[in-house]
C-alpha positions as a printed NumPy array, in Angstrom:
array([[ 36.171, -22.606,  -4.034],
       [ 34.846, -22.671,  -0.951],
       [ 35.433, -24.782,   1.89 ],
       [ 34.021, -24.679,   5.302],
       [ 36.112, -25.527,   8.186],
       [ 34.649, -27.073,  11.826],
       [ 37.108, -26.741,  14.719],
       [ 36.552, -28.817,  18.455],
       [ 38.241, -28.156,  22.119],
       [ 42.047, -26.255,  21.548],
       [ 41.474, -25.789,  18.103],
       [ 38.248, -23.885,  18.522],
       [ 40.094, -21.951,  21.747],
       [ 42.95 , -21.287,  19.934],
       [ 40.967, -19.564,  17.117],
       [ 37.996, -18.371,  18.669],
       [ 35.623, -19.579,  16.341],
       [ 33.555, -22.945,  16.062],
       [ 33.692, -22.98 ,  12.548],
       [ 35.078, -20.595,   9.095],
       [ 34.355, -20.926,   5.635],
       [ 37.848, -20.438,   3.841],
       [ 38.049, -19.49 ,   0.035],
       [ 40.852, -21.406,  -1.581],
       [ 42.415, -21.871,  -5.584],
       [ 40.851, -25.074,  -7.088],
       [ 42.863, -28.212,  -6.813],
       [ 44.018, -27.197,  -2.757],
       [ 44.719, -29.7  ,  -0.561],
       [ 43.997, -30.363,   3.393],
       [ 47.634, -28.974,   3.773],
       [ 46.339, -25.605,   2.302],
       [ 43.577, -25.26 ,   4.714],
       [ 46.171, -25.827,   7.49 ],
       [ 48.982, -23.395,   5.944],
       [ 45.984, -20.684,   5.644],
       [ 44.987, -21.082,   9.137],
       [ 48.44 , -20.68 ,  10.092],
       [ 48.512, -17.173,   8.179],
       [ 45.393, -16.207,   9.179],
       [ 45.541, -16.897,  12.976],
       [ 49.037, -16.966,  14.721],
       [ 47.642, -19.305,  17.779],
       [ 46.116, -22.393,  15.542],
       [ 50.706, -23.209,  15.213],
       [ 50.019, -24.095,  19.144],
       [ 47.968, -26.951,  17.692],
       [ 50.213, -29.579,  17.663],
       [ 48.195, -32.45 ,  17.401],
       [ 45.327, -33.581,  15.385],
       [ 42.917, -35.436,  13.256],
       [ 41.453, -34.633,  10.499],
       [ 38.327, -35.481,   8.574],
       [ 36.847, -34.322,   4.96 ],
       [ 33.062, -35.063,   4.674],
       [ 33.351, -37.054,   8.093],
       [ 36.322, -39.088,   6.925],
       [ 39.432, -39.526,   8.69 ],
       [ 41.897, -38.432,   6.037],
       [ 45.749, -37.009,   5.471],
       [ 47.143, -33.714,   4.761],
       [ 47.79 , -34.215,   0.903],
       [ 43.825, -34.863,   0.182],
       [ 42.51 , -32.561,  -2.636],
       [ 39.652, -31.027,  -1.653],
       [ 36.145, -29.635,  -3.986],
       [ 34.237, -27.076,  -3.711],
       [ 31.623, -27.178,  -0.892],
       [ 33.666, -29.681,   0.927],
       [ 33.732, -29.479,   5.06 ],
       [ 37.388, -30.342,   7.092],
       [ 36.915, -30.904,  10.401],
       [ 40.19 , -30.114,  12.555],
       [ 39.879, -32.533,  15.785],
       [ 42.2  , -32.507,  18.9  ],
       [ 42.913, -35.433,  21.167],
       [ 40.571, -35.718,  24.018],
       [ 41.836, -35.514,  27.254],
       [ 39.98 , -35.634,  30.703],
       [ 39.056, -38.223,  33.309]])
């Protein structure tokens, strides 16, 4: 399935890349999407901190995701 992947501020630094479409097994979970990232770029691990949202919805890292779905990987804001 695919999935297609939005990243904001450090996230979008660290990978260079505003956005990715990710193909994943059917039945993968937010979790996955993270552990790929991981694999696939070495800096996204100096993301320690984050929201994210499926479909615009705050949600947590064991939500199973469907084909077509987007995750949205935000950082806390910072800035004065």
């Amino acid at each position: 399935m695919t999935i297609f992947v939005k990243l904001f501020a450090l996230g979008r630094e660290l990978i260079g890349k505003n956005e990715l479409n990710l193909q994943l097994e059917s039945g993968a979970t937010v979790q996955d999407v993270l552990d790929q990232l991981g694999r696939d770029y070495q800096d996204f691990g100096r993301l320690s901190s984050f929201m994210i949202a499926v479909n615009m919805e705050y949600t947590e890292t064991n939500h199973v995701l469907k084909d077509g779905d987007e995750v949205a990987i935000i950082p806390p804001v910072s800035g004065g």
